[in-house]
Wavefront OBJ file of the C-alpha trace (Angstrom):
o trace
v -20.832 43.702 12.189
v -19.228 40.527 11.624
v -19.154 37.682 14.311
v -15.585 37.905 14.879
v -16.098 41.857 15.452
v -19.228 40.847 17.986
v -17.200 38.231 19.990
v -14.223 40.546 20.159
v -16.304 43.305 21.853
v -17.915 40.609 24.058
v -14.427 39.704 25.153
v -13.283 43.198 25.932
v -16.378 43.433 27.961
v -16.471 40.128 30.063
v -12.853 38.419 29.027
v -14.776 35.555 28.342
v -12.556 32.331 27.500
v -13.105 31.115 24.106
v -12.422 27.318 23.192
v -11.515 27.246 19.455
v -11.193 25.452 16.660
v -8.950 27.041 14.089
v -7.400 26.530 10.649
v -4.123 26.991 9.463
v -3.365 27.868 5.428
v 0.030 27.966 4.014
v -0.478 30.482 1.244
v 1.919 29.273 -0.795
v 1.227 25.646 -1.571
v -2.247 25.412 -0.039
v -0.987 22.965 3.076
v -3.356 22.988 6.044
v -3.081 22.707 9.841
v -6.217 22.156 12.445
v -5.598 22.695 15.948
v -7.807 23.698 19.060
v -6.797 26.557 21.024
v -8.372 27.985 24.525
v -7.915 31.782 24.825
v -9.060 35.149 26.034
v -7.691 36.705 23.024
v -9.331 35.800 19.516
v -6.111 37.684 17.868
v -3.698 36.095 20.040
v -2.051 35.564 17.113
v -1.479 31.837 18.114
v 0.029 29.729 15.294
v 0.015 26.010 16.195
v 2.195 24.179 18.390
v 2.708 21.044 15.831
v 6.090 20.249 14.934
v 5.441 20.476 11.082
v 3.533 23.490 11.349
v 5.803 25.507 13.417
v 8.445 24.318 10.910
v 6.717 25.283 7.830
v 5.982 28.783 9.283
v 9.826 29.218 10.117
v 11.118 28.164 6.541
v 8.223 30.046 4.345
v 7.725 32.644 6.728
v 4.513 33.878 9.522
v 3.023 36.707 6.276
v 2.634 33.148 3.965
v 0.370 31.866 6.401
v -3.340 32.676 7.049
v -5.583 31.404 10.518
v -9.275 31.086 10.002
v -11.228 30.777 13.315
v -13.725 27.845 12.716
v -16.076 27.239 15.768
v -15.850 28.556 19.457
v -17.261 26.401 22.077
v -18.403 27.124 25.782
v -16.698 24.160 26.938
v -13.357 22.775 26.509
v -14.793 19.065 25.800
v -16.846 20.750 22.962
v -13.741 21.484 21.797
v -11.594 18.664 22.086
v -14.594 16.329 20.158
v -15.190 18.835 17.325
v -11.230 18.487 17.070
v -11.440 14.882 17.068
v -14.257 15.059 14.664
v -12.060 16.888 11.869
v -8.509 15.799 12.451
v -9.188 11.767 11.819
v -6.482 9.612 10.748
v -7.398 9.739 7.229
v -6.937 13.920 7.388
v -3.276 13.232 9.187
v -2.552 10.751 6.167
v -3.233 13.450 3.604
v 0.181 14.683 2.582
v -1.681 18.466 1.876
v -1.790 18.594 5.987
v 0.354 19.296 8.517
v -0.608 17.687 11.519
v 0.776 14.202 13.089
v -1.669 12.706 15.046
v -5.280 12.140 15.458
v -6.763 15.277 17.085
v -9.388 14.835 20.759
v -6.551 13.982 22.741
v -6.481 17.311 24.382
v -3.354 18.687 26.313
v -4.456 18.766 29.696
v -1.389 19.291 31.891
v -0.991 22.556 30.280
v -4.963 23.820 30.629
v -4.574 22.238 34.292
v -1.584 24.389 35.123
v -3.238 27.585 33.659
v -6.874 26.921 35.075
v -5.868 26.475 38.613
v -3.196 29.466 38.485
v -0.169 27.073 38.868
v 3.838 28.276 38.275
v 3.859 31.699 36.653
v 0.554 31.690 36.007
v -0.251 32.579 39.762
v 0.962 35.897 38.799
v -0.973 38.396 37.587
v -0.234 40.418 33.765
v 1.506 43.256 35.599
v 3.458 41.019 37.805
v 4.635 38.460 34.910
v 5.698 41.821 32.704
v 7.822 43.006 35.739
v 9.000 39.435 36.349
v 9.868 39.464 32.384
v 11.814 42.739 32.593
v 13.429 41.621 35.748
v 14.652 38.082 34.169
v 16.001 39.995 31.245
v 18.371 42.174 33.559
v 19.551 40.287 36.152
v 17.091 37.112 37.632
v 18.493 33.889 38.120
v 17.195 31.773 35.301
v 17.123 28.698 36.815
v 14.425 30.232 39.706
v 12.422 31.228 36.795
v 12.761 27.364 35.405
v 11.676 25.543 38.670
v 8.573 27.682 38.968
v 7.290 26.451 35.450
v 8.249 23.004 36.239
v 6.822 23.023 39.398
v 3.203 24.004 38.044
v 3.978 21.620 35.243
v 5.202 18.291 37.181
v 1.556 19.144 39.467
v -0.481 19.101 36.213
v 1.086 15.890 35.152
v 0.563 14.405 38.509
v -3.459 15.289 38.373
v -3.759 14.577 34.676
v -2.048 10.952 35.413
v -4.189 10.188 38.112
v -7.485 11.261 36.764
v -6.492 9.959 33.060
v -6.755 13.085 31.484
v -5.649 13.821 27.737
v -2.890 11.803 26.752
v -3.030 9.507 29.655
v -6.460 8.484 28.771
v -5.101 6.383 26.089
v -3.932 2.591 25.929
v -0.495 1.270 24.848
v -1.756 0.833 21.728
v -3.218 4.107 20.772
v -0.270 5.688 22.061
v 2.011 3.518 19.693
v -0.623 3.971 16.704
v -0.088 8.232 16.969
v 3.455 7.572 17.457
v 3.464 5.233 13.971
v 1.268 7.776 12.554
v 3.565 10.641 13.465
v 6.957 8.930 12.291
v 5.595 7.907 8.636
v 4.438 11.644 8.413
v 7.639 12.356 9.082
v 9.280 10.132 6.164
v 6.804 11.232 3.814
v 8.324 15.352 4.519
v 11.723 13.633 5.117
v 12.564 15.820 8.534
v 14.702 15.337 10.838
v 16.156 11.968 11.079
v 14.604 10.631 7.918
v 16.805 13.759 5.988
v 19.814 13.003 5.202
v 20.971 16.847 4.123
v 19.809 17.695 7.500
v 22.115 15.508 9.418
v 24.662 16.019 7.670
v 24.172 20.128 8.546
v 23.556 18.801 12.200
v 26.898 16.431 11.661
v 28.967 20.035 10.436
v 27.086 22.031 13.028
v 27.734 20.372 16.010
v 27.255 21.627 19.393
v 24.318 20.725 21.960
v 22.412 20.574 18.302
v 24.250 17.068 18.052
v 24.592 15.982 21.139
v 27.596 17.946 21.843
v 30.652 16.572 19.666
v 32.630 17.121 16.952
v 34.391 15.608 14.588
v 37.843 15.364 14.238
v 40.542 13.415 12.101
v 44.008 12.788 11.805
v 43.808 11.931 8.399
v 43.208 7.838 8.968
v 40.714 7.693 11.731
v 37.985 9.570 13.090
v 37.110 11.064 16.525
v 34.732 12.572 18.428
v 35.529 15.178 20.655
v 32.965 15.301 23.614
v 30.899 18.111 25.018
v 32.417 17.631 28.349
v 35.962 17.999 26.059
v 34.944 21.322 25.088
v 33.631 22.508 28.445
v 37.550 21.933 29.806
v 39.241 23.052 26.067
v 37.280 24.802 23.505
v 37.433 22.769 20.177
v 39.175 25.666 18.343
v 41.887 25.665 20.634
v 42.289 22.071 20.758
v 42.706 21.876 17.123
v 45.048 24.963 17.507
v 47.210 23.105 19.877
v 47.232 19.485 17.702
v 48.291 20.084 14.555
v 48.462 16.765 13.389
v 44.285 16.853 13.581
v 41.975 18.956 11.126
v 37.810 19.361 11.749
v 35.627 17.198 10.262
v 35.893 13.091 8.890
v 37.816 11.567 6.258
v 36.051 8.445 5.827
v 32.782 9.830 5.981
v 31.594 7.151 8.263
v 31.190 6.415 11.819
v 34.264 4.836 13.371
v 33.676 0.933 13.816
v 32.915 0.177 17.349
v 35.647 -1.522 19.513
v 34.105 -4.295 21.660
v 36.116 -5.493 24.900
l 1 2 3 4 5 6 7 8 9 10 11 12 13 14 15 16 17 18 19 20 21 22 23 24 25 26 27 28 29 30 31 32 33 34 35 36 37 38 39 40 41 42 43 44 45 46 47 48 49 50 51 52 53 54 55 56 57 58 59 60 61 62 63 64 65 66 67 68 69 70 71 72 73 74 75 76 77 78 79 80 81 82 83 84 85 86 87 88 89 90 91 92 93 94 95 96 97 98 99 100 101 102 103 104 105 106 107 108 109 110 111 112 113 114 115 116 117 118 119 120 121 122 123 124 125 126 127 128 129 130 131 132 133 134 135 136 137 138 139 140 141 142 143 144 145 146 147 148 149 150 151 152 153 154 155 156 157 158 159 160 161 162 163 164 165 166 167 168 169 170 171 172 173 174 175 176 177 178 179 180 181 182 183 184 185 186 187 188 189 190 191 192 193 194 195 196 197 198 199 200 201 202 203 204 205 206 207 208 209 210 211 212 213 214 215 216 217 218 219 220 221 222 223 224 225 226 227 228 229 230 231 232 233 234 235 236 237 238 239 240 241 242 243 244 245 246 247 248 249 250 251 252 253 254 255 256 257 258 259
């Protein structure tokens, strides 16, 4: 019986919580993601939270991707230092990984919220299923909003004043991760470091792009708001102005007009 097999039965028996560290391997082209992870369930089937990971798995696909358990701790601060032990700066630097930032900083607000049964995790399994079905028929899903951020704006509060996880951290390590994150981002060229993928965002539109459109009338360019849209849907706008088509002719932002 493997050890995997063992702790499984162990958690059946006692639904022990298991701090672990697990690895992440895109099939594909080898890439690799390290994360820590506190659960009851050793085949949660928990796939990272990281922006670039979560990213990869939704452009090559969940089946291309394999998670290796690595060590399981007693203790979350076990945990958090064998994280910090393995994801250093020179790991994030390695263009063969997908994580951002230095690992040991823990997300406390979340395990705070969860520990001390805060928001919709006061409710029990059976009561957040039937909560689940009920929000699918007919609950107001704003209710179901303000009880996650209430747990969540407590867990901040605590974490804040005890400086817990990210809050332990000066000014300067917090703009280090955030330097460390951005040139990982330029290296993979996401988001706003990709051109292609404005320019989908630019087509797109929508809440995507911070609600406008384009629009031209052959000379200039506009933008027609999302508040625009809430009073006349874009469609029918166009519909009703002839003289304006979708999209940009110069390809460029209109020049700002200073009073």
């Amino acid at each position: 019986m493997t050890i995997k097999q063992q702790l499984l039965i162990k958690e059946v028996i006692t639904m022990t919580i298991y701090n672990t560290i697990y690895k992440i391997t895109n099939k594909i082209n080898g890439k690799t993601y390290i994360g820590m992870h506190k659960t009851k369930n050793l085949d949660d089937s928990y796939m990272g939270s990281g922006f670039l990971i979560k990213r990869a798995i939704k452009f090559h696909g969940k089946e291309n991707f394999e998670k290796e358990i690595l060590f399981v701790f007693d203790t979350y601060d076990e945990m958090l230092e064998k994280e910090k032990e393995l994801v250093t700066e020179s790991f994030v630097d390695n263009p063969m990984t997908y994580n951002l930032v230095c690992g040991g900083l823990g997300w406390d607000v979340g395990n705070y919220v969860v520990d001390n049964n805060l928001g919709i995790h006061s409710l029990t399994f059976s009561e957040r299923s039937n909560f689940s079905k009920i929000n699918q028929a007919n609950r107001c899903v704003e209710e179901r909003k303000k009880m996650c951020s209430d747990g969540g704006k407590l867990g901040g509060v605590i974490c804040r004043k005890n400086n817990l996880g990210m809050f332990s951290l000066t000014k300067e390590q917090k703009l280090k991760n955030s330097q460390m994150g951005i040139e990982k981002q330029k290296k993979n060229k996401l988001a706003r470091f990709n051109s292609e993928h404005q320019s989908n965002l630019g087509k797109i539109g929508g809440p995507k792009n911070k609600g406008f459109k384009w629009y031209t009338d052959g000379v200039e360019d506009f933008k027609y708001t999302r508040n625009q849209q809430i009073e006349v849907s874009f469609e029918l706008f166009l519909k009703e102005n002839s003289q304006f088509k979708h999209g940009r002719t110069s390809g460029r932002r209109p020049k700002r007009i200073c009073d």
